[in-house]
N, C-alpha and C positions, 0 to 999 in steps of 0.2 A: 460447579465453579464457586470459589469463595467470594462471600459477601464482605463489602466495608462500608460500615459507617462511621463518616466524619463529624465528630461534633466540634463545636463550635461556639465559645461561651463568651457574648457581650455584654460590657456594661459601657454607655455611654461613648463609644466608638465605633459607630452602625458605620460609616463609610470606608474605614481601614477592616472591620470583617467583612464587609464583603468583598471587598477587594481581598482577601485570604480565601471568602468559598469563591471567588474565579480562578483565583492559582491552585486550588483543590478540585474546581471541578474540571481544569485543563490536566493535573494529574492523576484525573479519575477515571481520563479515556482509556475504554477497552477493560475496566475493573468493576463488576457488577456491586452498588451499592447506591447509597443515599447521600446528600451532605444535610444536616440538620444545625444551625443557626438558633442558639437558645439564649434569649434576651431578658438576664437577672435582675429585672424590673429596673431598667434603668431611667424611667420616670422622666424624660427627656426628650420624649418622643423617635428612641430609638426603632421600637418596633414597628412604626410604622413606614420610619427610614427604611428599614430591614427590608419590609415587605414588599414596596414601591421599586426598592431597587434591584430586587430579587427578577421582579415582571422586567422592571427598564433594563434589566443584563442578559435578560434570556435565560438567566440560570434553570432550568429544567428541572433536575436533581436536585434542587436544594429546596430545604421547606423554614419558615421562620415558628418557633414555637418559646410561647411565654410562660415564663417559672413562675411568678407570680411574687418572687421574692429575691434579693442578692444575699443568695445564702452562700456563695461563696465560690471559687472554681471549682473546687471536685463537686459542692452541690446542683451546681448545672450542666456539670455534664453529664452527672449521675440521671437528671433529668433527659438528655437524648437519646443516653443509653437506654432506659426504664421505655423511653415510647419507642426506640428500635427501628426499621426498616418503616417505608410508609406503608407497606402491609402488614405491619403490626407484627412480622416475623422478628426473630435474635439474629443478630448479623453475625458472622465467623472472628470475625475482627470490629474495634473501633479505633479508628485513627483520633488521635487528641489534637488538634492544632487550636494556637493562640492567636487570637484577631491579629495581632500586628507579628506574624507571622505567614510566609508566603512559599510554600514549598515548589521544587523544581519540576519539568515535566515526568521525570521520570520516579521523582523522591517517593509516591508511596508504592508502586507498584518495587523499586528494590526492598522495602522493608517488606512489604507482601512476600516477593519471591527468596527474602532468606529466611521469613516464618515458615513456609513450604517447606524448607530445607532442615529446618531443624527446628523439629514438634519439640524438642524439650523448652526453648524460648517463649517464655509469657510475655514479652515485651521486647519491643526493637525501635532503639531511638535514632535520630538523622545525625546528620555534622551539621550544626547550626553556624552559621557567619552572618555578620552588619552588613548592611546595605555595601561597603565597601570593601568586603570581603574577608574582612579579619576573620578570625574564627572564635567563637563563644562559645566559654566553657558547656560542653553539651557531654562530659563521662565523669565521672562521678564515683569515689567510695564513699563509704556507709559513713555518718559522723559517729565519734567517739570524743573521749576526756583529752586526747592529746590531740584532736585535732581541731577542739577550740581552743584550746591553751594556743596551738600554733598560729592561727587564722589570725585571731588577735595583739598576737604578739607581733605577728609581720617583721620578725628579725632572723636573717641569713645561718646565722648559727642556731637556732631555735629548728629552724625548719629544716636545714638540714641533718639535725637528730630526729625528730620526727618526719624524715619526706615519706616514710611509707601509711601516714597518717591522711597526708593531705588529701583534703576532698575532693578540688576539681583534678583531674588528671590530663594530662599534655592532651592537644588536641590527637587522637589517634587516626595514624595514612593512613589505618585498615581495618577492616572492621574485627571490633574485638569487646571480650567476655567483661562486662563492669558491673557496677552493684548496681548501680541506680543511672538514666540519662533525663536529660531536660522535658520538662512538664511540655515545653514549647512546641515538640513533635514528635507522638510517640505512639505504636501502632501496638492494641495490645487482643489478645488472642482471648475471647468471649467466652471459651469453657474455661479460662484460668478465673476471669472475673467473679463465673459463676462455683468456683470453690473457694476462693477467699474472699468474696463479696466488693461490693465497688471502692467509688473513693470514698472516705471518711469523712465527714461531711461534720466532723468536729475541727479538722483546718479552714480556716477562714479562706486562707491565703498564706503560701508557700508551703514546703514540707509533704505536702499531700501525695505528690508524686513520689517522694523517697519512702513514705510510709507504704504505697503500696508495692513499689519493686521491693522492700523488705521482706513485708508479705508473701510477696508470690518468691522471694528465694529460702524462706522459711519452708514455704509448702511443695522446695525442692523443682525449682524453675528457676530458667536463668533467664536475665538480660543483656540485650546484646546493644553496641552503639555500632551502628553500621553506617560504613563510611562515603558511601555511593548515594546514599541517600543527601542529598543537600537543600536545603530548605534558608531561605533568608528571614530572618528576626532582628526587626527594630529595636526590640526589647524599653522595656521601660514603660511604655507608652499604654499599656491594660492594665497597670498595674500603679500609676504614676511615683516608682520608687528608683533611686537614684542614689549612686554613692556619694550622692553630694548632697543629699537631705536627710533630715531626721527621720528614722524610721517608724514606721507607724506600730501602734499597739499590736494589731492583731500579729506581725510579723515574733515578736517576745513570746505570743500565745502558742502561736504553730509550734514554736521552735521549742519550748516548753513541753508541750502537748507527746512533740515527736519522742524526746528522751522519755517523757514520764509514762506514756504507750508502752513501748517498746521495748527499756529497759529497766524502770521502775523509776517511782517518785526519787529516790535516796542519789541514783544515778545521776539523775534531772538536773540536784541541785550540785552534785560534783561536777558536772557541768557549768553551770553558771560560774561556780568558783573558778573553774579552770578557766573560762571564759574572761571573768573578773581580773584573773591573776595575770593573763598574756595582755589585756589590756594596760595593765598599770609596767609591766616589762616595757611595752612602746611607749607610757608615757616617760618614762625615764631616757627611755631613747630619744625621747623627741627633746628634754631637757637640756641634754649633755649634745648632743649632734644639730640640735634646733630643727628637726626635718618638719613638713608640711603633717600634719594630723592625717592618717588615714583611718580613721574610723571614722563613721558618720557624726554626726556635729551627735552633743548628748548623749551618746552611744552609752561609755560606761553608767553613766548615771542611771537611764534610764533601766538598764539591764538587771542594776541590784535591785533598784527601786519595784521594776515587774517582780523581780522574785521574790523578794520579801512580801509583797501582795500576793502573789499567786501561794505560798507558802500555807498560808490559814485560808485562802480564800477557794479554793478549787481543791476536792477531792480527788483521789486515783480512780474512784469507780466513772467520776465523768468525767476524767480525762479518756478512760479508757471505752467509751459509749461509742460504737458509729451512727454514725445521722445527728447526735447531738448536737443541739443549737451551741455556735463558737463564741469559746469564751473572750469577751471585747474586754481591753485595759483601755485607758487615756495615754498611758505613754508616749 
């Protein structure tokens, strides 16, 4: 029987994850595996919340384990991954869930049963929805030069030239073949991990998860966002990032990181431009029509200002490092 382990990566929200390993361990019945709880120093006296409450819920199957550092999401998980089953064995699968994340009873056992079905899949992500059931972008293509230029531009004739650019894709009724699905719930097959190695742990925060569905569609694997699978996310709440605040440094880094990896530094910064250029397209728009700002407060500024930093300051070789310590801006 296949094994699954669920990890589980806090910082400073011990009562909404475990409230995630109870909706994990209700969907673990009858699915041989562990749920593992890895608390990235969050100096708050999370892990001791973690562990109290672990005993006070009865959780059985779940164990709390300290990283010793907030090296970052893929860094901690990498960490439950690395210690594995409580008997020290490699699980078949690891499930990825987000503490403010809360999957349905049957959410991992359908991603279980269409990995079953079809071994070419390295990854298979859920249909994510708000607490009030909307649905959040959870299918994904790959980013490219047009489709920052369009993201930022946020203008109708813009995007309708570019729609086969756009990143998130309609919510999908059925389960189907995407590049990349959300970091939030995502069940991924443990001999793929172990040919293109885990997550990158030069992502601080964001990006991490499309770097490695890349990966694994590079090494000739597909992923799949399966639709049966349904899981609720709060979102925002592990992450405290918000369309309506300034985004933080490390979020310019990842996003950096991702093109200059992947498709070279020169890429990186045709990016930014593009990026640059569909912002100042909506600032004209906002001019002439007066609409409400949709980009984060700072947004453009901050964007050229990272790149022209990260320009001299970050090489290709450590962009391109996995486990490398992430590179932090003030942005």
């Amino acid at each position: 029987m296949a094994t699954v382990l669920v990890s589980i990566v806090n910082w400073r929200t011990a009562e909404m994850a475990l409230e995630a390993a109870r909706a994990a361990a209700a969907a673990m019945e009858g699915i041989e595996g562990a749920i593992t709880i890895v608390d990235n120093a969050s100096g708050d006296g999370s892990e001791e919340a973690l562990r109290s409450g672990v005993a006070r819920l009865g959780l059985l199957r779940v164990s709390v384990i300290q990283s010793g550092r907030n090296g970052g999401y893929g860094a901690g998980n990498n960490v439950a991954i690395r210690a594995g089953l409580p008997d020290g064995s490699a699980p078949d699968f690891v499930y990825v869930l987000n503490p403010d994340a809360f999957p349905a009873r049957g959410a991992i056992r359908a991603l279980l049963d269409h990995m079953r079905r079809h071994p070419e899949t390295a990854i298979a992500g859920s249909h994510v929805h708000g607490p009030d059931g909307a649905p959040h972008a959870s299918a994904f293509r790959f980013f490219s030069l047009g489709s920052e230029f369009e993201d930022a531009a946020k203008t109708g004739p813009i995007s309708h030239l570019l729609a086969d650019r756009i990143v998130p894709l309609p919510t999908p009724s059925e389960t189907t073949r995407v590049d990349w699905v959300s970091g939030a719930s995502m069940l991924i097959r443990r001999s793929v991990l172990d040919r293109i190695g885990l997550f990158d742990e030069a992502f601080f925060l964001y990006f991490e998860e499309t770097d490695l569905c890349l990966r694994a569609a590079r090494a000739g694997f597909a992923t799949d966002h399966v639709h049966d699978s349904d899981v609720t996310h709060i979102g925002s709440v592990s992450t405290g990032v918000s369309n309506l605040r300034r985004l933080p440094g490390y979020w310019f880094d990842s996003r950096f990181l991702y093109f200059a990896k992947n498709h070279g530094r020169g890429y990186a910064i045709a990016a930014t431009m593009a990026r640059a250029a569909g912002c100042l397209v909506l600032g004209l728009r906002r001019l002439v029509s007066r609409r409400a700002q949709q980009n984060p407060p700072h947004f453009l500024r901050d964007l050229l200002a990272h790149g022209f930093r990260t320009r001299w300051r970050i090489g290709v070789a450590d962009l391109a490092t996995p486990g490398a310590a992430p590179v932090r801006s003030d942005s």
